[in-house]
N, C-alpha and C positions, 0 to 999 in steps of 0.2 A: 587353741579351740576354745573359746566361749559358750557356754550353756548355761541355764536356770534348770534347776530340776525341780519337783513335787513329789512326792512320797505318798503322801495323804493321799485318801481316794479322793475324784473325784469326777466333775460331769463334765466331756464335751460334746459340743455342738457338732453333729451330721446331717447335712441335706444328701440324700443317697440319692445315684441318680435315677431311681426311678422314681424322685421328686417328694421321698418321703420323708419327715425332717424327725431324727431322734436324737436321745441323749446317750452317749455310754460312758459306763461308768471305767473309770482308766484307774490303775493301782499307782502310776508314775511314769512321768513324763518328762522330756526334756525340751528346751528350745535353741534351735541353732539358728545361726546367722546364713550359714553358707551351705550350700547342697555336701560339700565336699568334707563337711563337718561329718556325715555319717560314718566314714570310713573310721575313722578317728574314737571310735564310741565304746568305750569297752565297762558301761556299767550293767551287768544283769538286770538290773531292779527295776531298769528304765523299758515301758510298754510301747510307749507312743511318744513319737517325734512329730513336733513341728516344726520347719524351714523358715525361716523367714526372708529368703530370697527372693526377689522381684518376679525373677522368670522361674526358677526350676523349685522353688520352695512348692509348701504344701503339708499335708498332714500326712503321718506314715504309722501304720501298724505293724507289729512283727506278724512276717510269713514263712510259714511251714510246708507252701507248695512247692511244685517240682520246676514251676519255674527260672531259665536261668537270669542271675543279674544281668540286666542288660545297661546299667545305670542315666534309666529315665524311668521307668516303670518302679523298677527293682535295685535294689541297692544295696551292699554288704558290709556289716560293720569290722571294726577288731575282730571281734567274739564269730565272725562267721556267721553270724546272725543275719536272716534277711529282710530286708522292712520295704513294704509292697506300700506303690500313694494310691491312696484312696481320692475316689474321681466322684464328681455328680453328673455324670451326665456320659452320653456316647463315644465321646471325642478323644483323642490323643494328642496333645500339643507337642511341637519336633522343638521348641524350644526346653521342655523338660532333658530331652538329650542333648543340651548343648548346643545347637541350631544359634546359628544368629546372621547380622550382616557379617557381610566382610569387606574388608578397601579394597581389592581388589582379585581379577582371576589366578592371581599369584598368592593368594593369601591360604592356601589348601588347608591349615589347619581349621579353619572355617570352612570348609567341603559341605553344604546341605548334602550332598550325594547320602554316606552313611548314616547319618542322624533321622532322615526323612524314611532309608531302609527300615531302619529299627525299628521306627514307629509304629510305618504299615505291614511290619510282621507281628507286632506285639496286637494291632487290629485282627490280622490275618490269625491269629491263634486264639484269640477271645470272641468270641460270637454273639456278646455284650456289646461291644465296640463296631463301628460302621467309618468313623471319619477321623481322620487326620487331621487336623489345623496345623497351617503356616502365619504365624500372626504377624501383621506389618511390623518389620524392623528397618527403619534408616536410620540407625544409629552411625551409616557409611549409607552414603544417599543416594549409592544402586540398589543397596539391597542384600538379597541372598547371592551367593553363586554355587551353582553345581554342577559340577565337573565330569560327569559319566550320563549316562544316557539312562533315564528309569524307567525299570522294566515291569512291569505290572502283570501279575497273574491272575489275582484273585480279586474278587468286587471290593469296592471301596470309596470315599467320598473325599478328595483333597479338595480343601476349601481355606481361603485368606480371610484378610479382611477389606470391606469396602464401603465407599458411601455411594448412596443410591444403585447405581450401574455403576460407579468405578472403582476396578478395583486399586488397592493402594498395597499389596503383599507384591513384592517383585522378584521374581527369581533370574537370576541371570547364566544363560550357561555359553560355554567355547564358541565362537565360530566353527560355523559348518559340524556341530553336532546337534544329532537327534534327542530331543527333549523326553517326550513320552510315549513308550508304548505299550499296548494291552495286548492282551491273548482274545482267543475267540472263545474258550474254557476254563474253568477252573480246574485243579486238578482233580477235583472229585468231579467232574465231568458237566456239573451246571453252568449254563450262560454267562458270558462273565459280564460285565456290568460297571463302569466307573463314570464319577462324578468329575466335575472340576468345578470350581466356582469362584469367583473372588482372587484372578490369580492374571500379573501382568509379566509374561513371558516372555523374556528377551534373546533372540539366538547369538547375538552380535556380531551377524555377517552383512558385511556393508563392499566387498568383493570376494572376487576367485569364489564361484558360489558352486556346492556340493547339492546340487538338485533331487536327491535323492536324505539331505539332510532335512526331513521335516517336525516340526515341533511336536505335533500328535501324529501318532501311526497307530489308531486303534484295529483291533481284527473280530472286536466285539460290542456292545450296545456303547454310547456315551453319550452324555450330557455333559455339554460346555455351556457356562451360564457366567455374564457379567466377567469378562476377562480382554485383556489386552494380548493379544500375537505379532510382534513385530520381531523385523529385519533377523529372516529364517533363511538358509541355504537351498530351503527346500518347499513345500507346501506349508501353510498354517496349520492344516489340518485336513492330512491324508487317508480318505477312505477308499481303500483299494481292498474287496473281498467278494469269493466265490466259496459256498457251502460247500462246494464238490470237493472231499477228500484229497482228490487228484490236482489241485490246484496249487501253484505255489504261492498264492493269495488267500490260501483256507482261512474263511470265516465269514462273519456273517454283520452287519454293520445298520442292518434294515433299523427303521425306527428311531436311530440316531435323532437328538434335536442339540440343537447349536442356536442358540437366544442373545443377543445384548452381547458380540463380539465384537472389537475393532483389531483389523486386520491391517498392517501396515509392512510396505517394503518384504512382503514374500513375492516367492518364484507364485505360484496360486493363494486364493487365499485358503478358499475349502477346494481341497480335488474329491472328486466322484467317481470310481469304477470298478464295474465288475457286477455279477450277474447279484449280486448281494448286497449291491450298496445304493437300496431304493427306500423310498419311502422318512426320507431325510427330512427335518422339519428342521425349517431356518428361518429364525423371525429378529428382526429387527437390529442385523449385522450392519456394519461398516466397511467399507474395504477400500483403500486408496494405496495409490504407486503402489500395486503387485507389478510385478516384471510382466505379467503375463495375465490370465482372467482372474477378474477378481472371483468369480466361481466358474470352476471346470466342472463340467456333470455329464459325464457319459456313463453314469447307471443305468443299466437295462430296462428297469420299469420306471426310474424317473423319481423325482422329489418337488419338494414344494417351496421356494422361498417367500417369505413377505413382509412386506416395510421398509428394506435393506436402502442402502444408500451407498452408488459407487461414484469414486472419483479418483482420475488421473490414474486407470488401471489400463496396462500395457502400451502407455504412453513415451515411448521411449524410441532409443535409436536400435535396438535389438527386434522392433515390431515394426518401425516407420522407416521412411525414405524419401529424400529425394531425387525427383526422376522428371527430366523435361519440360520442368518450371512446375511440376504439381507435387503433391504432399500425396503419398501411396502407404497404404496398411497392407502389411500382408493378410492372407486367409488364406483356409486351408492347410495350414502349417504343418497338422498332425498328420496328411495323409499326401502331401506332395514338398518333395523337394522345390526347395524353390531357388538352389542354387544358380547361379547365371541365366534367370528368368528374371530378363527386367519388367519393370514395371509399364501398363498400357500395352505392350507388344502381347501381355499374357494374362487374360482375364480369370484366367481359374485358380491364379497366384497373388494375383493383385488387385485391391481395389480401389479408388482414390477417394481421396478423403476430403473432406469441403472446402476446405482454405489450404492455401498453401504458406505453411509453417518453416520459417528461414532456420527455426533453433536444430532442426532435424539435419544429418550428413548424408550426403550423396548417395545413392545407390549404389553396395559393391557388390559386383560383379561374381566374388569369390566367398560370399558372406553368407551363414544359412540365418533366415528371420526368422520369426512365431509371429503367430495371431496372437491376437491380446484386447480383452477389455473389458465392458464389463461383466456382463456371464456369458456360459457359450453350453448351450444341452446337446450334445450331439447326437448319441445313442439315437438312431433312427424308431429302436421301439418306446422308446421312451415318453412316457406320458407325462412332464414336467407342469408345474404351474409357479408364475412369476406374479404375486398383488403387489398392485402398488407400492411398487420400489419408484425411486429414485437416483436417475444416472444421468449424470453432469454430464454437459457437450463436451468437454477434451477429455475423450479418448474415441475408440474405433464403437463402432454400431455392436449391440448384444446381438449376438448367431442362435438361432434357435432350431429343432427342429421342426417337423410339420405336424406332430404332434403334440405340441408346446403350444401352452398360451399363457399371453403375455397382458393381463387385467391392470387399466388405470395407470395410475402412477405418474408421474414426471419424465420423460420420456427423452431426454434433452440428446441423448448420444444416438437414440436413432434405435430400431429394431429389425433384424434381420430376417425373414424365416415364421412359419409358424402360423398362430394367431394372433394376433395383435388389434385387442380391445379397449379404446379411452373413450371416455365424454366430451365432447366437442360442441361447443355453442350451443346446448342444450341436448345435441342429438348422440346416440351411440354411434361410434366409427368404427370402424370395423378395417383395419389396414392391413396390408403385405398377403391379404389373401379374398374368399368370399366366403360365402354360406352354403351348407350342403343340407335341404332338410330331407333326411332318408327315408322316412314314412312320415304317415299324416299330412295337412294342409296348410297351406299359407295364408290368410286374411289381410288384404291393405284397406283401412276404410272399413270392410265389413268382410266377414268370414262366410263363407259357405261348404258344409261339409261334403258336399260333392264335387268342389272344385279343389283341385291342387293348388293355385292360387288365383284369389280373385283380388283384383283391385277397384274399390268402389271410388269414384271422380266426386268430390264434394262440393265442388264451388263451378262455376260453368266460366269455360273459358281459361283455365287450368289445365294442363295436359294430366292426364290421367296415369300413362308411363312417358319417362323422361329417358333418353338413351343417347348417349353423349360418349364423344370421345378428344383426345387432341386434335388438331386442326389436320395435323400429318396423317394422320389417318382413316382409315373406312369403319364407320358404324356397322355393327349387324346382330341381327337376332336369328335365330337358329334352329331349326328344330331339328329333332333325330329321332332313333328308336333304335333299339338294341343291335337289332338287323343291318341297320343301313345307319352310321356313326354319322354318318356327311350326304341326311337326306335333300336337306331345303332352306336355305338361307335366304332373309332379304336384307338385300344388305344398300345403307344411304353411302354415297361416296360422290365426292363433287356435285351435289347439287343431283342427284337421279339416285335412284331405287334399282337395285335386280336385283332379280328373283331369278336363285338359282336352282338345279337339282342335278345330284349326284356330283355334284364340285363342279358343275358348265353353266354359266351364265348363260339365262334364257328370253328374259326378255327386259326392259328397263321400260321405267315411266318417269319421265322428266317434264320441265315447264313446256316442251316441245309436244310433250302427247307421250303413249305409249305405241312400244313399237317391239319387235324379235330382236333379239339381242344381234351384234356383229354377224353374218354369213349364216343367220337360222331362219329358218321357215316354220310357221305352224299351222295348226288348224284353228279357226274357231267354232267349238261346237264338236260336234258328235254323230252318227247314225243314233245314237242312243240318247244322249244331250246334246239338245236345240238351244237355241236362243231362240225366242217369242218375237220382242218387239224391239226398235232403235230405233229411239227417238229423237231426231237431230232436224235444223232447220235444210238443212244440204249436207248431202254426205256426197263428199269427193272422194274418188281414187283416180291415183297417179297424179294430182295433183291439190298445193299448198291452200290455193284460193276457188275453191269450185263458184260456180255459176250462180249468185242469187237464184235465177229465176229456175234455176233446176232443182229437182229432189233429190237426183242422184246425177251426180258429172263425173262422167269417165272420162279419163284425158290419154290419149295414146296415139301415137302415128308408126306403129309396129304391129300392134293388134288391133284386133276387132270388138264388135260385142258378139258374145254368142248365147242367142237365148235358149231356154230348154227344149232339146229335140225329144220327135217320138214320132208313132206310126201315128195312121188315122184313127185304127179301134183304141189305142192307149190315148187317144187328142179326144175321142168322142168320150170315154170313158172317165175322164174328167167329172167329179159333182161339183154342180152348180159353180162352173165356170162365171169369172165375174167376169161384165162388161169393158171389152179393153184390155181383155187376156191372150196375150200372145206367146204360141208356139212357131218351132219351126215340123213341119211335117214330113216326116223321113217316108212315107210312100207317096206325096206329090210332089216332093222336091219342093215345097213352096212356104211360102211365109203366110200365116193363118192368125188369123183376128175373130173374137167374138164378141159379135155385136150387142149381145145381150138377148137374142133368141135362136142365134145361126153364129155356125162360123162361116168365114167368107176370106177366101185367098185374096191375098193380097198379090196385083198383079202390075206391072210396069206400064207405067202410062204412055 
């Protein structure tokens, strides 16, 4: 063991960490080379150690607390003496405990598992302390490895190191084990709370996948910030919580934000569920080749992501098929077997996918699939919102539900369900649904507050409403009232108009004329409403081509004409009968003409 020692008073240099910088005066000091040099120490006289070790050195006062040596913190000489390092600042580095890379998951004496403990209990017992650092080590060019699954109780901040968004601290842990998890409380009964930041997380499952092994399984608040999530047996990062006591999901996850993650080769990237796991903020994620949705989100009331960018999520032969010369994606996966449901025979199992893709295997018959790709909100109550992300064409269309809305973005894989609002050629589009305005008015052109909606015509010669459908089928506009759901429709269909009521076509108007629909008869007019005047050069009935020279041509070789009958007092009672007014008279039996001062029977010559 090598040391300089000092006897002589004198002054060192302290910046404390709550950023104050002072001098104190030391009786004798020593300097080692190596952490391991303290043990070795047995001169009383000596106050204060300096380390001069790359990673675990640092400066050490003798302590008289009740703390036990934990050697990172605390350290024991010969003499039984304890010498506590003095920090500037909030942090805990897990390399003062010996932390470092290791060559490989066989190298256990490099285990981060206990050194990383240590730390965040030495945090968890000092209420000076908030954060943990993991500092980039590829001294071995994975990194850390950690061998047990870390259990988190109490609040706390693990953070690495990184440039810009990436992080460069690597921890590596087993195949098909659970990385991180948190409590929904602390022991003393407060929120619990954990950080991550700056940290690239490897599960190193690349088969035989443990879907239940996921990287984060918080059950209380967390912030994931600038980190990498790859190749997990299970989710990236599992939020499954219910506040109800009675739950075997106890806890509470609302408020969660997840920022600046790349999520690679998990089963999900982020899972959602449970009556507790809303209110999710996720901004400017990644997610490619998940086995399955790049985000699962069936929280109750819903969450928000935005910026995100997915690709080649559930793009595989566990989610795809082929079937009958097409390319078919499952759906529906969570809530129907789709066991020996082939594809196209079974619409509520299968859907088909745009091209058909030769790299995909046959449809088997004895195979169960998943849906997959890139988000999917299911929770029917749930109020999600999706901005402007980006989602590459190869994979299956994002599922939403009908409370979900899906703003802008790049849109390439398609959107299910929902809202679905982009800008197009200037205009908003408004897709996979319509517009419900519940109160208040519509204005096109010009508003009017007493109209529900008015549309004002700008330009002449412009159609004012435009109503348009595929060639295959019939146009129609609608009207209803609460009462009667299916009062009155008119609806355009091959070239003619009808106009129905109560679901019965009633009458059609076509290039032909208007006319009663198929086998109806109507009236026109009323006892109560008349028609006034018809104004026509010739009006025929029963037939195509009436008479020029007539005003009215009746055409019939089965009927008659029958003019208005009546007695003589109801014929005489007449005012002001015009000239050329003929009745039939039911008390002469005769046909009666008024000549314009008399009538006068018309008699057989």
């Amino acid at each position: 063991m090598k040391y300089s020692t000092m006897l002589k008073p004198f002054f060192i240099l302290l910046v404390l960490f709550n950023t104050t910088t002072v001098w104190v005066r030391a009786q004798g000091y020593a300097v080692f080379e190596n952490i391991k040099d303290i043990q070795g120490l047995n001169t009383s006289s000596i106050q204060t150690l300096v380390i001069k070790d790359s990673l675990r050195g640092g400066t050490f006062f003798l302590y008289t607390g009740n703390d036990p040596v934990d050697n990172g913190m605390i350290f024991k000489d010969a003499l039984n003496r304890k010498w506590l390092r003095q920090t500037t600042d909030e942090t805990i580095n897990v390399q003062w405990y010996g932390a470092r890379a290791a060559a490989s998951l066989k190298d256990t004496e490099n285990d981060l598992y206990p050194k990383l403990m240590a730390a965040m209990n030495y945090v968890w017992n000092h209420h000076n302390f908030s954060t943990v650092r993991i500092p980039n080590d590829r001294s071995y060019r994975d990194g850390y490895i950690c061998l047990s699954t870390v259990a988190i109780n109490r609040r706390i901040n693990i953070v690495g190191d990184g440039i810009n968004t990436i992080p460069l601290t690597r921890i590596n842990f087993p195949p098909n084990t659970k990385g991180f998890t948190t409590t929904f409380a602390t022991p003393e009964g407060s929120r619990n709370a954990v950080k991550f930041h700056n940290l690239w997380l490897n599960g190193g499952t690349t088969g035989n996948f443990d879907s239940s092994a996921h990287m984060i399984t918080p059950k209380g608040f967390i912030e994931v910030s600038q980190c990498v999530i790859e190749y997990t047996g299970g989710n990236g990062i599992h939020l499954e919580a219910c506040s109800e006591k009675t739950s075997p999901n106890y806890g509470n996850v609302d408020g969660t934000v997840i920022e600046d993650v790349e999520f690679a080769f998990c089963n999900n990237g982020i899972y959602l569920n449970g009556c507790d796991a809303n209110i999710v903020k996720m901004k400017r994620n990644f997610y490619t080749n998940m086995r399955r949705w790049g985000q699962y989100n069936n929280g109750f009331l819903g969450s928000q992501e935005t910026d995100a960018h997915y690709s080649v999520n559930g793009y595989n032969n566990n989610c795809f098929a082929n079937y009958n010369g097409k390319t078919w994606h499952a759906i529906n996966a969570d809530q129907l077997i789709n066991i020996g449901k082939p594809p196209g025979a079974s619409p509520e199992y299968w859907e088909a996918y745009g091209y058909y893709d030769t790299s995909f295997k046959t449809w088997n018959a004895t195979k169960k699939y998943w849906s997959g790709g890139p988000f999917f909100a299911s929770n029917d109550n749930g109020y999600s919102k999706y901005d402007y992300n980006y989602t590459e064409a190869n994979q299956a269309p994002a599922r939403v539900n009908n409370k979900t809305m899906v703003i802008g973005g790049d849109n390439g894989a398609g959107v299910k369900g929902g809202v679905f609002m982009e800008a197009s050629n200037g205009l908003l589009a408004i897709r996979n649904s319509g517009m419900w305005l519940k109160e208040g008015n519509l204005g096109i052109g010009k508003f009017d507050a007493n109209a529900r909606l008015r549309v004002h015509q700008k330009t002449l010669g412009e159609p004012a409403v435009w109503i348009s459908s595929d060639s295959l089928f019939a146009t129609s506009l609608r009207f209803t009232n609460n009462t009667s759901p299916q009062a009155g429709e008119i609806i355009y269909n091959a070239g003619s108009f009808e106009l129905t009521t109560q679901n019965t076509p009633r009458a059609v108007l076509n290039a032909d004329g208007y006319r009663p629909y198929t086998s109806n008869t109507y009236d026109l007019g009323s006892p109560k409403m008349q028609w006034r005047n018809v104004y026509a050069a010739t009006i025929g009935i029963n037939t195509p081509v009436p008479n020029p020279s007539a005003a009215v041509d009746i055409t019939s070789n089965t009927k008659g004409f029958l003019p208005p009958r009546m007695t003589s007092a109801e014929k005489k009672a007449i005012k002001n009968p015009a000239e050329g007014l003929m009745v039939y008279d039911l008390t002469l039996h005769k046909l009666c003409v008024y000549t314009g001062t008399k009538w006068e029977v018309i008699t057989s010559l």
